[in-house]
N, C-alpha and C positions, 0 to 999 in steps of 0.2 A: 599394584604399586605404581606411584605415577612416578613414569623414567623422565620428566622435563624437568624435576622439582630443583634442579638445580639449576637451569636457566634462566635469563632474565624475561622480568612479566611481559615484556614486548613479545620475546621470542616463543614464551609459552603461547602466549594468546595466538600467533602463527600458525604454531603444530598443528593447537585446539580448532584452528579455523581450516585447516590441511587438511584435517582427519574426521573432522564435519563432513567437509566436502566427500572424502572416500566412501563416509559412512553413508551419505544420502547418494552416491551415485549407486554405490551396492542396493539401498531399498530401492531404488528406482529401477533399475534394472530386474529385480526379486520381484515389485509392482509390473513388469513388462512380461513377467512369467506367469501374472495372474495369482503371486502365493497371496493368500487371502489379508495374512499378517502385515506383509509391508504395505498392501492398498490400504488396509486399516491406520498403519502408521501413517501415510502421507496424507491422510485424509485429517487424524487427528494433529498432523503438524499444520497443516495449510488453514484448514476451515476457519482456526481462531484470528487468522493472520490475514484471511480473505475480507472476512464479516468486519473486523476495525476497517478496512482499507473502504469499502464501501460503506459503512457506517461514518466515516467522517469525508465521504464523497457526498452520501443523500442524507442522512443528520435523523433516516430513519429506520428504527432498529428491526421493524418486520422486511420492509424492503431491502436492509443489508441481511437478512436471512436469507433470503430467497433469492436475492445473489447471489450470496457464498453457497448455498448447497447445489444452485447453476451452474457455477465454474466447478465445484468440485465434481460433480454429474461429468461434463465436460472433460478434467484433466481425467476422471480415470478411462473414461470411453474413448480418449484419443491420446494416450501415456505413450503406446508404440508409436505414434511418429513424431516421438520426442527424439531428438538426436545431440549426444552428450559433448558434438563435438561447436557444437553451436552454443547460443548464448545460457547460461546459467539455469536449471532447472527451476529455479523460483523465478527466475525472469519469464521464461517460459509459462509460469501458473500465471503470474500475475498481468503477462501481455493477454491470456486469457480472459481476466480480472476484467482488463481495461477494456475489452471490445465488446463484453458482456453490457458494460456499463456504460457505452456508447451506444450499441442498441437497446437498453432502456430506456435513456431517453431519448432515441429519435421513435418509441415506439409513445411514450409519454406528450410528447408532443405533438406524433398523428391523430392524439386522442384526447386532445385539447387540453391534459392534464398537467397542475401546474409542478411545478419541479420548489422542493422545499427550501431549496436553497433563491429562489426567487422571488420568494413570497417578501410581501412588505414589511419591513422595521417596524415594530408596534411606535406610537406614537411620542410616548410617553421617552422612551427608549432612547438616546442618541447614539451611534456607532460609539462612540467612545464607555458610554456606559458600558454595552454591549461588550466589550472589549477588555472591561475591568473585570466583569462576571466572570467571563472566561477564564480568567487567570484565576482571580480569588475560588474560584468551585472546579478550577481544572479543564473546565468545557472546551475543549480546543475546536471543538467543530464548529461554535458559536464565532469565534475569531474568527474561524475559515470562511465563512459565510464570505465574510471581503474580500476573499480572493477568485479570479476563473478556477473555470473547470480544471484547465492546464496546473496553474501555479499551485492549487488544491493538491492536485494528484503528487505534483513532485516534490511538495511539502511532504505530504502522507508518506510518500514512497522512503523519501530521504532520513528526515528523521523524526518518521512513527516506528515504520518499518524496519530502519537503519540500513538504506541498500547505498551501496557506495555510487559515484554520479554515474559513470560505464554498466551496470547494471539496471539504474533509471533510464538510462537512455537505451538498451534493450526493449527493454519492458514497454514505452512509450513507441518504440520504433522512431527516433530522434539520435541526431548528432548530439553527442557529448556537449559542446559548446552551447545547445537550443537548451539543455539540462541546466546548465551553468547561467546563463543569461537571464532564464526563466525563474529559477531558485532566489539568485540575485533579487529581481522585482518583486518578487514575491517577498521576501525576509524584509526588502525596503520598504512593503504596503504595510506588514503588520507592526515594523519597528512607526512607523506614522500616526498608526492606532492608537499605540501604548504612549510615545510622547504625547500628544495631545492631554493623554491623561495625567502627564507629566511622571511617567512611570522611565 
């Protein structure tokens, strides 16, 4: 029986994000005792949630595999020096995420290999085209192409992922305000995009 059903949808969706929260600190903690079920739960919560974040970081779907199954390697081989009383357990997967993904490519670039998001604009192509496809087929990585590493990340993180700004900036290891700023530029480069197109 759900006991909120009499509250308003605001206060509901509170509980629901309260009792989220209990529920994944319980699996995490269950994960820290090695029970087999909850490392299997946080693997099958994270991994889908890993692979988009790197999928629209590198625009390529084997290299965001092989990230995500990286980081997931990683959170469950190092879950015990996760500590609850610190930044948010998915901040914690995801600042994993992000340093995985920084040495990719500084490993990509010892090895002269070019990074996808760098590659040249087909000819034919103009950013703006480029920017209509996105929208009209959904392709948001294609948009993302225009933006840094940074304002990519905080885009993704913000709202693919939907982490509120105090958990990107976790996750980033950044001041709250470097999240805000950065967000900011970034929303301002792709609303430039779409105008152009007169969108």
């Amino acid at each position: 029986m759900d006991r909120t059903r009499h509250l308003p949808a605001s206060k509901r969706a509170a509980v629901s994000r309260t009792e989220g929260c209990n529920d994944e600190s319980q699996l995490v903690k269950r994960a820290k005792d090695m029970e087999e079920d909850a490392l299997a739960s946080l693997y099958s919560i994270y991994y889908p949630r890993i692979f988009n974040y790197a999928f629209y970081q590198l625009g390529d779907i084997q290299a965001a595999e092989d990230l995500a199954s990286d980081v997931m390697l990683k959170v469950l081989e190092s879950i015990d020096g996760y500590r609850s009383k610190g930044p948010p357990f998915s901040a914690w997967v995801f600042r994993i995420a992000r340093n995985k993904l920084i040495d990719l490519h500084r490993r990509r670039k010892r090895n002269g290999m070019v990074n996808l998001w760098d590659l040249p604009v087909a000819i034919e192509l103009a950013p703006e085209t480029l920017a209509e496809r996105a929208l009209d087929r959904g392709q948001l990585q294609i948009a993302l192409k225009y933006l840094n590493e940074v304002q990519r990340q905080v885009i993704v993180l913000r709202f693919i992922e939907g982490f509120d700004t105090a958990t990107v900036a976790h996750t980033l290891g950044r001041k709250v305000s470097f999240v805000k700023s950065v967000q900011h530029r970034a929303l301002k480069s792709l609303r430039g995009i779409l105008s152009r197109n007169g969108r």
